[in-house]
C-alpha positions as CSV (number, residue, x, y, z in Angstrom):
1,X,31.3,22.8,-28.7
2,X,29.5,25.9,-28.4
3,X,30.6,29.1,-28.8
4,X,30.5,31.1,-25.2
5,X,30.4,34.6,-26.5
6,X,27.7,33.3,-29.5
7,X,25.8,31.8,-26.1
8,X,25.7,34.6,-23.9
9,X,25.0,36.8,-27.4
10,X,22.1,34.2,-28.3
11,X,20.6,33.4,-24.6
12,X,20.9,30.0,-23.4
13,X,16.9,29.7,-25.2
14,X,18.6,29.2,-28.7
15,X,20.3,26.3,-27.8
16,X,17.9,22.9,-27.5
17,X,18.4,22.0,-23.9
18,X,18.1,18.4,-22.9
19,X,14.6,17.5,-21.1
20,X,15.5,16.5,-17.4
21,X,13.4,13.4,-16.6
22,X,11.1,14.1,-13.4
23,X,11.2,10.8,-11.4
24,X,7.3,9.3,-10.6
25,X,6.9,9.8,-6.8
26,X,5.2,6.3,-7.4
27,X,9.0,4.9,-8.1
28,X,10.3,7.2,-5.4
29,X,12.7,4.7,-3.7
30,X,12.1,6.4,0.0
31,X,8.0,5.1,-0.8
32,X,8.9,2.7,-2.5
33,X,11.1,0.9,0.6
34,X,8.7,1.7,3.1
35,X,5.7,-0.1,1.3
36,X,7.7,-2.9,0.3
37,X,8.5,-3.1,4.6
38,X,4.7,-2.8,5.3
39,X,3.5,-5.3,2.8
40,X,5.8,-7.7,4.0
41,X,5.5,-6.5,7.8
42,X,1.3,-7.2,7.4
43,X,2.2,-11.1,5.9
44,X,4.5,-12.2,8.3
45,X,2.5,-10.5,11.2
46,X,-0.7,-12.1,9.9
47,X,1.4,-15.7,9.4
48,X,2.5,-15.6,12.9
49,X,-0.7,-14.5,14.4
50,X,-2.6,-17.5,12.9
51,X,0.5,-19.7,14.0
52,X,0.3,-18.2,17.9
53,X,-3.7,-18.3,18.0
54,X,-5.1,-19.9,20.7
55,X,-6.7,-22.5,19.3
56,X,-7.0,-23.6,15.3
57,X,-7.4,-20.9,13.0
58,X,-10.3,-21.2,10.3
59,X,-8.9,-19.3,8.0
60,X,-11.8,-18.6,6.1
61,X,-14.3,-18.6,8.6
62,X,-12.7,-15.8,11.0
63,X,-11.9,-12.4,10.9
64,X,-8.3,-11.6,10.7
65,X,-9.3,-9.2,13.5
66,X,-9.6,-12.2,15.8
67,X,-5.9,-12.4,15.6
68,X,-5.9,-9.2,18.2
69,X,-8.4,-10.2,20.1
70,X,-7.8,-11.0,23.9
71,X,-9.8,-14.5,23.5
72,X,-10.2,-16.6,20.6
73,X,-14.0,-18.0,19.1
74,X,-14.3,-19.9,21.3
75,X,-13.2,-18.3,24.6
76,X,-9.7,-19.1,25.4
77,X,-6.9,-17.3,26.2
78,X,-4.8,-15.3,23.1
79,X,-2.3,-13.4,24.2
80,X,0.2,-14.5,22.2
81,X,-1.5,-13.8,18.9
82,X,-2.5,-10.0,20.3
83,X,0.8,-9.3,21.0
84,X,2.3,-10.0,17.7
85,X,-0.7,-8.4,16.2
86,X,-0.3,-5.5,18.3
87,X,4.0,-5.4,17.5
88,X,3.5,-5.8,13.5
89,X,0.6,-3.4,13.4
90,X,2.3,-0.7,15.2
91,X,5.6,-1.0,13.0
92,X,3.7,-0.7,9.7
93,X,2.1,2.5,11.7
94,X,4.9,4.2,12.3
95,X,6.4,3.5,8.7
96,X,3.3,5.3,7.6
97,X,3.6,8.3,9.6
98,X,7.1,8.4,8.4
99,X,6.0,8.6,4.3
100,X,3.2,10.8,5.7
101,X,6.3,13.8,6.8
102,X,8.1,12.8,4.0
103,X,9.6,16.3,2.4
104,X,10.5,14.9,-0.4
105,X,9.7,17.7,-3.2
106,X,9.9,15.4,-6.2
107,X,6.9,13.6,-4.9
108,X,4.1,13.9,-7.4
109,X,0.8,14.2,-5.4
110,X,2.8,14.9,-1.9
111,X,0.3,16.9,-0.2
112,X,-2.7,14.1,-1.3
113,X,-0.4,10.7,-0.1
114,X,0.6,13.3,3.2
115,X,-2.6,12.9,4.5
116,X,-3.1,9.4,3.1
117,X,-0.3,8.1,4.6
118,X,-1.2,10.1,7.9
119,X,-5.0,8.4,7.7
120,X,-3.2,5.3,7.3
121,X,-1.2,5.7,9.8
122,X,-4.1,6.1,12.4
123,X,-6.2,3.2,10.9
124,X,-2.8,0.7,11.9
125,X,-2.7,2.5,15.3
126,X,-6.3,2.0,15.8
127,X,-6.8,-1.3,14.4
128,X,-4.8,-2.6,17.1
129,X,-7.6,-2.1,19.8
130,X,-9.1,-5.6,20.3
131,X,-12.4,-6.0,18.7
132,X,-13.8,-7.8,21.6
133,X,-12.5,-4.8,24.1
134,X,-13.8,-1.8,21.7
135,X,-15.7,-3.3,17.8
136,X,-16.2,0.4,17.2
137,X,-12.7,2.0,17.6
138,X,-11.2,-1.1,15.9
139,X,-13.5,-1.3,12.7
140,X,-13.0,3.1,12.4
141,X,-8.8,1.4,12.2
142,X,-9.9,-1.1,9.6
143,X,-11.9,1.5,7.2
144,X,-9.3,3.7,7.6
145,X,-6.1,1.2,6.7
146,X,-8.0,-0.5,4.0
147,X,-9.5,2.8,2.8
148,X,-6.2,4.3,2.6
149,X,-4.3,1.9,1.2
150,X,-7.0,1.4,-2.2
151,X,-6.1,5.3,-2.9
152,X,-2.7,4.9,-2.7
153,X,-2.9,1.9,-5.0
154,X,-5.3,3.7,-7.6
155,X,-2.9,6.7,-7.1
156,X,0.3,4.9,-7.7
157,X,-1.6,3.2,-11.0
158,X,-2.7,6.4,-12.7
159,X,0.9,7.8,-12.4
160,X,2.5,4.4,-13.5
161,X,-0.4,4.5,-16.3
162,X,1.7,5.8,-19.2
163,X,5.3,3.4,-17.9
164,X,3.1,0.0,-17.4
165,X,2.3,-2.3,-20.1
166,X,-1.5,-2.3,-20.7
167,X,-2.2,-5.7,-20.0
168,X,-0.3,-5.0,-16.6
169,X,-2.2,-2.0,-15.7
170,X,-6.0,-3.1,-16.4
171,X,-5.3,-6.2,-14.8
172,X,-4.1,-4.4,-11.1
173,X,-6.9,-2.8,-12.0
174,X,-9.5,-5.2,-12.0
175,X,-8.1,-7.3,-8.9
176,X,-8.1,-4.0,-7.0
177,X,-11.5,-2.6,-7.9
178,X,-13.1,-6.8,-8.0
179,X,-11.5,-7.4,-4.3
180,X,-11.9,-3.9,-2.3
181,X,-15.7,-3.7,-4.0
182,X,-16.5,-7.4,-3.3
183,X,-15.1,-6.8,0.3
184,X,-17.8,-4.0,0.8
185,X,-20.4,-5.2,-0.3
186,X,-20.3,-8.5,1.2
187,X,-19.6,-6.6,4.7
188,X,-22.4,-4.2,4.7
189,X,-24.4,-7.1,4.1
190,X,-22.9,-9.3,6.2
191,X,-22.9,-12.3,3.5
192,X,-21.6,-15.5,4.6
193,X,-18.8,-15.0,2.4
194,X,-17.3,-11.8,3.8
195,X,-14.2,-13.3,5.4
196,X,-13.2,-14.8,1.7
197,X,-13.7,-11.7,0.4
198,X,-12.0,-10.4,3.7
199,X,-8.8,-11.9,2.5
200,X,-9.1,-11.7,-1.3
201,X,-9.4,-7.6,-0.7
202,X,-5.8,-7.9,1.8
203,X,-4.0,-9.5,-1.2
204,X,-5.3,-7.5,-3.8
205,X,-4.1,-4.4,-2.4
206,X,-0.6,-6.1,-1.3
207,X,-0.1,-7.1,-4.7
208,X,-1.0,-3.8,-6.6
209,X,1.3,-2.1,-4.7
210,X,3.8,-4.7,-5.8
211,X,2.9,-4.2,-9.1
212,X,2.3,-0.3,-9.1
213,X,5.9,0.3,-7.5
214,X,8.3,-1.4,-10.2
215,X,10.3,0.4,-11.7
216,X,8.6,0.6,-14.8
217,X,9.8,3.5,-16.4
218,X,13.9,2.4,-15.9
219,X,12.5,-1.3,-17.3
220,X,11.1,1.0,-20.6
221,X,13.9,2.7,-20.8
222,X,16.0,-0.2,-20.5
223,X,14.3,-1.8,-23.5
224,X,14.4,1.2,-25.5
225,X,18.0,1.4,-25.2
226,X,18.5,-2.4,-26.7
227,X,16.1,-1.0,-29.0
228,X,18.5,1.0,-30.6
229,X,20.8,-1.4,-30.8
């Protein structure tokens, strides 16, 4: 035990003081919830909007926008589609906006995913405009929500960069950077692939952010303690 008048004598400096270990805002379980809740929010939404559409669904041949639009390819009605669009993307909206006044101060980052999260937030808000009522207000949505959510992924990777195994981290790397790119480049020039690539880029990001928000640093901690053993 130590001493209390040696302590006050010395100053609490003399004495080794054990580190306190700053949790990753990346494996910040308030982010971590919410993104889990939109990633699976955007599947099931997209599911049941393919299921509801009003007439068969080529899945690589149309826009996952046409889920939300008022008529399908080929002219008939879909409302039921656009309604579950409309429900699913204004949930993962307002799950958004809440990360985006999140006050947490042991967020790393917290102003730069504030206004991320708050971008991202309006993309899902405007995204839900139909593309056949307004293409220009609904593709500014889509830039936004797909534009924000490749930061947060490269954000969440850099801070996990030192936590992740190697082989982990260069390969959410290369399917984030192969599938947003891919998707880019085949939409500003409108190849015939772009609604592969389309897809492709939607799962890539889902399944960084799967990746990027584990709990890496309690699994490396975990194994350091049966380390020692």
């Amino acid at each position: 035990m130590q001493d209390p008048q040696l302590q006050t004598h010395l100053g609490h400096g003399s004495f080794p003081q054990k580190e306190k270990e700053t949790p990753l805002s990346s494996c910040d379980q308030f982010v971590h919830k919410h993104f889990l809740i939109i990633s699976g929010t955007i599947v099931v939404t997209y599911a049941l909007g393919v299921l509801a559409y009003g007439e068969p669904f080529l899945f690589f041949q149309y826009a996952i926008s046409d889920l939300g639009a008022t008529v399908t390819k080929h002219g008939y009605p879909n409302p039921s589609s656009r309604i579950i669009m409309t429900i699913g993307m204004l949930i993962c909206s307002c799950l958004m906006l809440r990360i985006g006044l999140y006050q947490g101060r042991s967020l790393q980052h917290q102003r730069v995913k504030r206004w991320l999260a708050i971008l991202c937030a309006a993309g899902f808000l405007l995204f839900v405009c139909p593309m056949d009522v307004n293409y220009t207000i609904h593709s500014i949505g889509a830039g936004l929500m797909i534009g924000s959510l490749y930061l947060f992924d490269n954000c969440f990777l850099l801070e996990q960069r030192t936590l992740m195994p190697s082989l982990i981290f260069w390969l959410s790397q290369g399917i984030l950077q192969a599938t947003v790119l891919a998707y880019a480049a085949t939409y500003f020039t409108n190849a015939v692939i772009k609604q592969i690539t389309q897809k492709l880029c939607i799962a890539g990001l889902l399944i960084v952010s799967l990746l990027s928000l584990r709990g890496w640093d309690r699994r490396n901690r975990r194994n350091h303690r049966r380390g020692k053993r």
